[in-house]
C-alpha positions in Angstrom: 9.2 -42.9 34.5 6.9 -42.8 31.7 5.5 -39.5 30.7 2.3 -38.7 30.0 1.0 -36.2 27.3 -2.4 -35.4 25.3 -2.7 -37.2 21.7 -1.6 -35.0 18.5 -0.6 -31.6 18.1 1.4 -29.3 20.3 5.0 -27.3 20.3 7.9 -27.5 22.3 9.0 -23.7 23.0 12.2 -22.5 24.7 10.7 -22.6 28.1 12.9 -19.6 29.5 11.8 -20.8 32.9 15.6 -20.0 34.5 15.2 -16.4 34.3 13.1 -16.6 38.0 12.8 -20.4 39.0 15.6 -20.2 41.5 13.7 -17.2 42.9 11.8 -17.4 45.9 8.4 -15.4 46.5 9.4 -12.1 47.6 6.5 -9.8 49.7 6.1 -6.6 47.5 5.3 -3.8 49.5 2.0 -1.5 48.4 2.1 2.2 47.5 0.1 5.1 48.3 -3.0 4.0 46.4 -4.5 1.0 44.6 -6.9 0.5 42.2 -9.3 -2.2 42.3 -11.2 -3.6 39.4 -14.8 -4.3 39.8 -14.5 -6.9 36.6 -11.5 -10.0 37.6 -13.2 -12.6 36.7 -15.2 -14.4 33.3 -19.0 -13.1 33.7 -20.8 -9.9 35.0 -18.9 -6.8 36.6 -19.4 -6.3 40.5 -21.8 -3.7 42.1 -19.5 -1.6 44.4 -20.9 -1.8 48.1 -18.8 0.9 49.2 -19.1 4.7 48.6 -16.8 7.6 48.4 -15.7 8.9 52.0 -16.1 5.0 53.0 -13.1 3.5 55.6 -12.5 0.1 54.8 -10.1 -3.0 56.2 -7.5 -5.5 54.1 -10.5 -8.5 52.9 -13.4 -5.9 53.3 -15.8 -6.4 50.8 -16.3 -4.1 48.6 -17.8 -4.9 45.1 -20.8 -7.6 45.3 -20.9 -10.8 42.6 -24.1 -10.0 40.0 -25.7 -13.3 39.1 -24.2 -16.4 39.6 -21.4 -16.1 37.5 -19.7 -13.6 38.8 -17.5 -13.5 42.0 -16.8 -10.8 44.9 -14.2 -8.2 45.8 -12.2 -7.2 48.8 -10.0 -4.7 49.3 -6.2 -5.4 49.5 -5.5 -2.4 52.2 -7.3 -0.4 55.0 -7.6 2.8 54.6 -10.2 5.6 52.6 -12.3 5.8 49.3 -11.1 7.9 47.3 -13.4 7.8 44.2 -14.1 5.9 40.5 -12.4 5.5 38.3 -12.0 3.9 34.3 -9.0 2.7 33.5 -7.7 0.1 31.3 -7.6 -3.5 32.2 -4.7 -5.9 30.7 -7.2 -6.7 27.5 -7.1 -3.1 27.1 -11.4 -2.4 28.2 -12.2 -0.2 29.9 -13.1 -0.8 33.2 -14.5 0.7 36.5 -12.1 0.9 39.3 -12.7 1.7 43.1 -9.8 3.6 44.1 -8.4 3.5 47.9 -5.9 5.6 49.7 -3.7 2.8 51.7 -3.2 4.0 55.4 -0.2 1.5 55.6 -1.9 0.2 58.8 -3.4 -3.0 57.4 -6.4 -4.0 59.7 -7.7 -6.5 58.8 -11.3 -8.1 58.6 -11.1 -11.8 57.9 -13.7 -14.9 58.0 -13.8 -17.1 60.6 -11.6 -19.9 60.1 -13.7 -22.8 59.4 -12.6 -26.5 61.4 -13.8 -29.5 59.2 -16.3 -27.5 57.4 -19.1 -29.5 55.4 -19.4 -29.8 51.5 -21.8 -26.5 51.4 -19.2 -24.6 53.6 -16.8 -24.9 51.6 -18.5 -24.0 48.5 -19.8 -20.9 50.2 -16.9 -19.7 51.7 -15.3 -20.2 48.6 -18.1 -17.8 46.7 -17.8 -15.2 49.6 -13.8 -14.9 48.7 -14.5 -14.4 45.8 -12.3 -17.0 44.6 -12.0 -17.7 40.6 -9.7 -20.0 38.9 -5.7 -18.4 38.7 -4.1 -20.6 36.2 -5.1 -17.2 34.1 -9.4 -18.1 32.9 -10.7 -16.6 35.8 -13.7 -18.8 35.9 -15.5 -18.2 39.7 -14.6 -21.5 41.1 -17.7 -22.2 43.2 -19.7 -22.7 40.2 -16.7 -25.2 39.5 -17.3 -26.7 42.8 -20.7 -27.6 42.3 -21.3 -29.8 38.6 -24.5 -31.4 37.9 -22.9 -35.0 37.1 -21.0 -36.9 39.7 -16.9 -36.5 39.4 -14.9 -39.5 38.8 -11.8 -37.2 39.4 -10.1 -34.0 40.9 -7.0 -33.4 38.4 -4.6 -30.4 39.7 -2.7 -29.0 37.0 0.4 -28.2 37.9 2.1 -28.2 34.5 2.5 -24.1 33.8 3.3 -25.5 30.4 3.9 -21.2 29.7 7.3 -20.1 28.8 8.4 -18.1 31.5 6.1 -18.7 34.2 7.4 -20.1 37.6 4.6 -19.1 39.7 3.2 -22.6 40.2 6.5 -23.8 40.2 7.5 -22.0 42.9 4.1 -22.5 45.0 4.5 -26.2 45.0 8.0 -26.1 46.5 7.5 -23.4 48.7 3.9 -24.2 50.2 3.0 -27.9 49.1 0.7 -28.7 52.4 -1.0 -25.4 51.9 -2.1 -26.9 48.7 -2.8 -30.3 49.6 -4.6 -28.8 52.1 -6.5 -26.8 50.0 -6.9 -30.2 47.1 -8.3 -32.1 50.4 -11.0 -29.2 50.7 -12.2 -29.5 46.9 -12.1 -33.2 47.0 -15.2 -32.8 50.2 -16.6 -30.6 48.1 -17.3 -32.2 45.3 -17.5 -35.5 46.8 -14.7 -37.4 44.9 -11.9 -39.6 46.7 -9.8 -39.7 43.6 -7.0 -37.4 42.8 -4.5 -37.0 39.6 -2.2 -34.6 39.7 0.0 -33.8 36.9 3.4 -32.0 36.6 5.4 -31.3 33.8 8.9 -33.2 33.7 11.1 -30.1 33.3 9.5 -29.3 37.2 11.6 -32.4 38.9 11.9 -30.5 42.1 8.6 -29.8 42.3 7.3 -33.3 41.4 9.3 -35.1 44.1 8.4 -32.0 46.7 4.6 -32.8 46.5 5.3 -37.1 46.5 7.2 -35.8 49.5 4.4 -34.2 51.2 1.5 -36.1 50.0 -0.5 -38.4 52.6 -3.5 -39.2 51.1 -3.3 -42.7 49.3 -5.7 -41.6 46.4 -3.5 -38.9 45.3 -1.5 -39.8 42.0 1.4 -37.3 40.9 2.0 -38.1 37.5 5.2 -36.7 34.9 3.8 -35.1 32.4 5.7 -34.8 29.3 7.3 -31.0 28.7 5.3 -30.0 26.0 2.8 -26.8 25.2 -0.4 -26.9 25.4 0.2 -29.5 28.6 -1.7 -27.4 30.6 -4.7 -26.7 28.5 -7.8 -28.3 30.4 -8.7 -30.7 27.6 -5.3 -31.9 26.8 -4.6 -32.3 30.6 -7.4 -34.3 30.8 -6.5 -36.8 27.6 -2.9 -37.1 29.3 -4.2 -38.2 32.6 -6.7 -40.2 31.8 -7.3 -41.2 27.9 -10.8 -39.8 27.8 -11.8 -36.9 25.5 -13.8 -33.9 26.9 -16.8 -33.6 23.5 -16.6 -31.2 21.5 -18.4 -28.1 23.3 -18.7 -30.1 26.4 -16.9 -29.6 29.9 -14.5 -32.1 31.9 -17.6 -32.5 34.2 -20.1 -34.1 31.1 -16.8 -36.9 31.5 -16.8 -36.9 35.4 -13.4 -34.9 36.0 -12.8 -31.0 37.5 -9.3 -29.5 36.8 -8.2 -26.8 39.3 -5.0 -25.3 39.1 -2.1 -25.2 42.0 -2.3 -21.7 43.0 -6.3 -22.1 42.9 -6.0 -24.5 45.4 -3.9 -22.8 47.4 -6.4 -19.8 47.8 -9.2 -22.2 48.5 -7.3 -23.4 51.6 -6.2 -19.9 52.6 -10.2 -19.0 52.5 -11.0 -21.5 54.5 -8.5 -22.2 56.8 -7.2 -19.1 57.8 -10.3 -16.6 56.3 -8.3 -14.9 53.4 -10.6 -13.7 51.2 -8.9 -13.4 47.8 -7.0 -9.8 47.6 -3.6 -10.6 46.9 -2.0 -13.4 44.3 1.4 -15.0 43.6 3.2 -14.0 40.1 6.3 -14.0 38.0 7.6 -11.1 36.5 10.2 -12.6 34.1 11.8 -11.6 30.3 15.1 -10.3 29.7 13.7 -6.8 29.8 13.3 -6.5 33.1 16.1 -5.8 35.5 15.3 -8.0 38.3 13.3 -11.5 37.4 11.4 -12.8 40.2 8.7 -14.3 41.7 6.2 -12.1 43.9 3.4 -12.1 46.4 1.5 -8.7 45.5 -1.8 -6.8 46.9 -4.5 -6.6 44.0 -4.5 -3.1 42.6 -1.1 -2.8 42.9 -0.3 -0.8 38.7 2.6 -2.9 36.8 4.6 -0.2 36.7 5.5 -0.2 40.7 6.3 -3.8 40.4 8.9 -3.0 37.5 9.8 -0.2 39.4 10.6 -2.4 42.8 12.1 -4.9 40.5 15.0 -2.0 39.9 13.3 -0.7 36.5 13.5 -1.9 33.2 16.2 -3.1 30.2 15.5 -2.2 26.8 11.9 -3.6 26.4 9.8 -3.7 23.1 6.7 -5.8 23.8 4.6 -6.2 27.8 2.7 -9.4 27.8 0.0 -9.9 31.1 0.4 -13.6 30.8 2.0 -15.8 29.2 3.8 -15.4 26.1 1.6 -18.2 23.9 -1.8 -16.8 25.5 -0.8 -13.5 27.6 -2.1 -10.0 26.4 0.4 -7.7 25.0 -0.5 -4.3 26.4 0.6 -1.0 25.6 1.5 0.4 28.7 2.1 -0.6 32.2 -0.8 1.4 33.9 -3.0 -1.9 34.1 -2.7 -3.1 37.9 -2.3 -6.5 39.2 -5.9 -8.2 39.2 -6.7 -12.2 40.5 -6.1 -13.2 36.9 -2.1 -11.5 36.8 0.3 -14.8 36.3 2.4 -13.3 35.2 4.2 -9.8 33.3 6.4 -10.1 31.0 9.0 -7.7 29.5 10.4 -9.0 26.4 13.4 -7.3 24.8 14.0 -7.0 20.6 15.7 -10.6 20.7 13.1 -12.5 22.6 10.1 -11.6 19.8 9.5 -12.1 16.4 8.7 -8.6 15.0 7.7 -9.7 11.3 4.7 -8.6 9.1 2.5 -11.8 7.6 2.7 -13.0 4.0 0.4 -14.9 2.8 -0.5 -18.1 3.8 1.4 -20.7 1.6 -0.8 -23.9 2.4 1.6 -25.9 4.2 -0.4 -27.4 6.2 1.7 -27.0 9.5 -0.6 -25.0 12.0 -3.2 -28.4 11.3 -0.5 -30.4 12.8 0.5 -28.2 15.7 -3.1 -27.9 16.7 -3.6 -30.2 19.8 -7.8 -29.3 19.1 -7.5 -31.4 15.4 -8.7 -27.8 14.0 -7.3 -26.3 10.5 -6.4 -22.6 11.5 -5.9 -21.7 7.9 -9.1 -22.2 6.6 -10.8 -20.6 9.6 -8.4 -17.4 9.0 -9.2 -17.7 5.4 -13.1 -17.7 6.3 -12.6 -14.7 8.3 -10.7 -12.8 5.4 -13.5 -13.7 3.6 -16.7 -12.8 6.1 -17.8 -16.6 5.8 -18.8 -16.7 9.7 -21.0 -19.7 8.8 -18.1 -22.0 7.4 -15.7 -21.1 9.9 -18.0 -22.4 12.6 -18.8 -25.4 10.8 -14.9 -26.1 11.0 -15.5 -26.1 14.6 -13.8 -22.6 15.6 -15.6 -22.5 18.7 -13.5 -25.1 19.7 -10.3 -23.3 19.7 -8.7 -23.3 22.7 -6.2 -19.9 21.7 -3.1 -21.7 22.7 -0.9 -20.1 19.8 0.4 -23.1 18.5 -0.3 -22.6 15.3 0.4 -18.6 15.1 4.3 -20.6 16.6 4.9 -22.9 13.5 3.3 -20.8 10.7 6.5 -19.8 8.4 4.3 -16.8 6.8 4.0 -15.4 10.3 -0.4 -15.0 9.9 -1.3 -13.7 12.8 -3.8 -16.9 13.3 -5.0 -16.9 17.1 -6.2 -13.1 15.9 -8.4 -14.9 13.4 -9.7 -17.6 15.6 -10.4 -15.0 18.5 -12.2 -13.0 15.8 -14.2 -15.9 14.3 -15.5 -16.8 18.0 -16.6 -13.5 18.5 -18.5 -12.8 15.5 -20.0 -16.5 15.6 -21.5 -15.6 19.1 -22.8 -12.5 17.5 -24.5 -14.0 14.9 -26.2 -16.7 17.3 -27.2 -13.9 19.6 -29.1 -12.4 16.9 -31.2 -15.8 15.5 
């Protein structure tokens, strides 16, 4: 079979996928408290709509979306407020946090499961979950679910083109007509008969485990070709379907909506059975940790009781939320499990490069590796040198931070910094004209 893959640019890292592939999803059980985050999602932070003293039930609302990007939260357990509280998210910001003492009893208040709901019940009950996208962005998927151009095409990215990461992996041989399921669902809702979804080909089992399942004649499963960024929206896009997202533009300005596997699957679990979105599917993988595995865990669960159920830790030197390419690397592991948690990784001495940057030597080879046709150097020379203007003129704001170039750079610059840098202060300076 011929496999598809986006036009120039991109790595091929050790995948270090067999540490937890063969692992099925384990339930992990919740501890005495968790901690919820009223911010898990790209846009404005949640108003709490409970209070202190408050009793409330597993998918009980309890933090209200402000403004239309934004989405709700539930609580993951029954049981009593205990208070507020800041603590540090897996950026390292700090956040508010409603904290709740679990009762271990579970009750739970669910939606009403919805039988062949219309296109605006679906879009609302996918709002009131407060589902957002769990490929890792976050983005509230309702406004997703409602573009203002008509969609050629729903693509469903399951490539999970991260070292590491088996969540998706895992989700599409363990629950493939949940997800269908849930793919049917978006397809009503955005009015598009078309499907194309795409699979790296280092994920064979998974690949024939959706052909297997699939019924509708539109859907497409295509082999992707195993190669980093594969997953990155834009490139995804160019693989399926030779068309190029413009520069600053969305897949919707070209007609197409990407939604990744484990999004889907919430979507159907919303509707269908009247989840609202409190829990999530992740790996927890690296050498350092005792135990690899795949896991179904409550949100406001802290990392360190998942290492801890996992049987501790090995001799660890870096913890990456995420993916290694474009994960956070945190500092502790008091951050708790949020709808954005893929994945956390615990990488030992041998597993990272731990070397200080030289300078850069002009080779040229972060240009090539860049699947966005941007020249890293010059925008990390530009932000050495406080010339915002230039380095968005070279089109920084088009980075997509997949690390590619940081990978192949022989002085070691630390270039996504730079780019993530140059976005921000570019933003700034357009906020203030």
């Amino acid at each position: 079979m011929f496999k598809l893959t986006f036009k120039r640019g991109g790595i091929h890292p050790k995948d270090m996928k067999e540490l937890a592939k063969d692992s099925a999803f384990e339930e992990m059980p919740t501890g005495a408290k968790v901690y919820i985050p009223l911010v898990q999602h790209i846009g404005a932070p949640c108003t709490p709509s409970v209070q202190v003293g408050d009793y409330v039930k597993v998918g009980q609302n309890i933090g209200l979306a402000n403004g239309y990007v934004s989405a709700n939260i539930h609580s993951s357990v029954s049981g009593k407020v205990l208070g507020f509280e800041a603590r540090e998210n897996a950026a390292g910001k700090r956040v508010r946090h409603i904290v709740i003492e679990n009762d271990y009893k579970y009750d739970e208040v669910f939606f009403e499961p919805l039988e062949n709901p219309t296109k605006e019940e679906i879009i609302l009950r996918c709002k009131e979950a407060g589902i957002v996208g769990m490929g890792g962005a976050t983005f509230p998927t309702h406004v997703k679910l409602e573009p203002k151009t008509p969609i050629k095409a729903l693509i469903i990215n399951g490539s999970e083109c991260e070292p590491y990461i088996t969540t998706d992996y895992r989700l599409m041989l363990e629950k493939p007509v949940e997800i269908l399921k849930g793919v049917d669902l978006v397809k009503k809702a955005l009015d598009t008969k078309q499907v194309f979804f795409g699979i790296e080909s280092n994920k064979g089992e998974a690949i024939k485990n959706i052909i297997k399942h699939a019924t509708d004649e539109q859907l497409s499963v295509f082999e992707l070709k195993t190669k980093y960024p594969q997953g990155g929206e834009k490139q995804l896009i160019y693989a399926l379907t030779k068309e190029s997202v413009p520069n600053g533009g969305l897949p919707s300005d070209i007609g197409y909506i990407v939604l990744n596997v484990s999004t889907c699957l919430a979507l159907y679990e919303a509707v269908c059975l009247g989840k609202s979105s409190y829990s999530r599917y992740l790996t927890v993988s690296g050498k350092g940790i005792k135990r690899p595995a795949n896991l179904h865990v409550r949100i406001g669960v802290p990392y360190e009781e998942v290492v801890e159920y996992l049987g501790g830790t090995n001799e660890f030197v870096k913890i990456i939320s995420g993916g290694p390419m474009m994960g956070v690397s945190m500092h502790n592991l008091k951050t708790v499990v949020s709808k954005g948690s893929s994945a956390i990784l615990l990488l030992t001495e041998k597993e990272i490069r731990d070397v200080s940057p030289t300078p850069c030597i002009g080779c040229g080879r972060c240009a090539r590796a860049c699947p966005m046709n941007l020249m890293p150097m010059l925008i990390d020379d530009f932000i050495l040198h406080n010339r915002v203007d230039d380095a968005k003129a070279y089109y920084a704001m088009s980075c997509i931070e997949c690390g590619c170039c940081a990978y192949v750079c022989p002085a070691k610059r630390p270039l996504v910094q730079s780019q993530r840098l140059a976005k921000k202060l570019i933003r700034e300076k357009d906020m203030h004209h």
